[in-house]
C-alpha positions in Angstrom: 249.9 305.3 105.8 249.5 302.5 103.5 245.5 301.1 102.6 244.2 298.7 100.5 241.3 296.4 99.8 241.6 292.7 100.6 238.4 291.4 99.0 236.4 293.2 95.7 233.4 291.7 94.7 234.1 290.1 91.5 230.5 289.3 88.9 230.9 287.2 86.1 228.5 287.3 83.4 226.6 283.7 83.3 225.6 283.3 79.7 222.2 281.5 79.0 220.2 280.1 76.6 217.0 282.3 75.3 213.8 280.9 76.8 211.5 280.1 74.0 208.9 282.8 73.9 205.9 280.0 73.1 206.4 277.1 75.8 204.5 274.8 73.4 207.3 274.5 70.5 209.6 272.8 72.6 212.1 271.1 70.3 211.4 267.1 69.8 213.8 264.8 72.1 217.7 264.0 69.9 217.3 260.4 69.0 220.8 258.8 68.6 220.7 255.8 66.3 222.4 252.5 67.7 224.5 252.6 64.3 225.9 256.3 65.4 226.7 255.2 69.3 228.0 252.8 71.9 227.4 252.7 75.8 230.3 252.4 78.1 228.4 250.9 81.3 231.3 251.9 83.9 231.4 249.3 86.9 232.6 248.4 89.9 236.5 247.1 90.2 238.0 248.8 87.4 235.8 247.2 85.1 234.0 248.4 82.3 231.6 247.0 80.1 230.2 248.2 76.7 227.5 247.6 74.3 225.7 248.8 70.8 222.2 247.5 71.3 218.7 248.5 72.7 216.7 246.9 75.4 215.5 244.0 73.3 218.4 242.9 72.3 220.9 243.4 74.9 221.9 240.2 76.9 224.5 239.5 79.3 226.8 238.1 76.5 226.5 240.7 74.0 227.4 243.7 77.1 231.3 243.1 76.1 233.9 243.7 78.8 237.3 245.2 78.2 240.2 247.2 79.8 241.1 250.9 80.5 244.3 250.6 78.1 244.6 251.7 75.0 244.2 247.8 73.7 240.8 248.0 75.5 238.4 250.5 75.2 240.3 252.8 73.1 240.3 250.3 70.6 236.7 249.8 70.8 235.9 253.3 70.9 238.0 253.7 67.8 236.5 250.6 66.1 232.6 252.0 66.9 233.6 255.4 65.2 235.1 253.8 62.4 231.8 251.4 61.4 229.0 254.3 62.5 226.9 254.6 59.7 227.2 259.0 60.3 230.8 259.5 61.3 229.9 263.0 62.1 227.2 262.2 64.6 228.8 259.7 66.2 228.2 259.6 70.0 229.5 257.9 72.9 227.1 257.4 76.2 228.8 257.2 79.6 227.0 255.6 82.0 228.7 255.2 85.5 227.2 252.6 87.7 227.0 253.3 91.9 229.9 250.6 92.0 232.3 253.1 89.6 235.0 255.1 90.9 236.0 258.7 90.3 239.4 257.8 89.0 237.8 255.6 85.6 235.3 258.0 84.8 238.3 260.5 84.5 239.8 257.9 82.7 237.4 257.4 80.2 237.0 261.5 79.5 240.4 261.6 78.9 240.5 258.6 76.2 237.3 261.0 74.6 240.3 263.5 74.4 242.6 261.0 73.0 240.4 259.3 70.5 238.7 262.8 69.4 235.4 261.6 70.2 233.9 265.1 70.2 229.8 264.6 70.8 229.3 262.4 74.1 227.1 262.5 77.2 227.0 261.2 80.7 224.0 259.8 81.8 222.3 257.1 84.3 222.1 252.9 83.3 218.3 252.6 82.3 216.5 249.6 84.6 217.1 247.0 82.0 220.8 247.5 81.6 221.3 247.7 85.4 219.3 244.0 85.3 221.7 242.9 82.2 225.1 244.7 84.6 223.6 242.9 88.0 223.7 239.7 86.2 227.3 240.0 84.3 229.1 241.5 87.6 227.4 238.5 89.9 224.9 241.2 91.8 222.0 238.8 93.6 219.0 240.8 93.8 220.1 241.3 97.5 223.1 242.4 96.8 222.0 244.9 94.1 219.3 246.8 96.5 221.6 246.2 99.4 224.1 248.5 97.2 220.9 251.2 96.6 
């Protein structure tokens, strides 16, 4: 007679950060300075958009469009890492509108690969640059809550 056992719980450990031991020295918030970044606003249709300025000074013609190829955004990546003032802290923000697609946000992790851009992160438009992105793409006000 031949038994065996089909399923063995399996426990991996999950290795997490300490907690601080006093809650009040929290580390201050990382600031990345314009001159060490750029924002990659991904939209909808295959487009994508990208930009090097704060919400002053952003307008609908200085959020630059360009292509997934490796003339586009590669390029502009490339070109962003070469003029940062701290080549070593150099990061690039992805922000992926409602509009974007799976297949271009894999797209653009994959040209992080290819370009070696090491330090990025992945986080939501702010209000204004939705506005400035609305405005660029032809989104009416209707059309932009409509698409909430």
């Amino acid at each position: 007679m031949f038994t065996t056992t089909f399923s063995k719980p399996n426990v991996m450990d999950l290795g997490l950060p300490a907690k601080p031991k006093d809650e009040t020295k929290k580390p201050p918030p990382t600031e990345i300075k314009l001159s060490n970044s750029i924002s990659l606003l991904l939209g909808k249709d295959n487009r994508i958009f990208w930009h090097q300025q704060d919400n002053t000074s952003l307008t609908d013609q200085n959020l630059n469009e360009t292509t997934f190829d490796r003339d586009g955004i590669r390029k502009v990546i490339e070109q962003a890492k070469a003029n940062a003032a701290d080549k070593s802290k150099f990061t690039v923000i992805i922000k992926p509108t409602d509009d974007a697609v799976y297949k271009n946000f894999v797209d653009i992790l994959d040209e992080m690969a290819i370009t070696k851009s090491e330090q990025y992160g992945v986080t939501d438009l702010k209000p204004w640059e939705k506005a400035i992105y609305d405005r660029k793409v032809g989104n009416t006000g209707a059309a932009a809550a409509a698409t909430k």
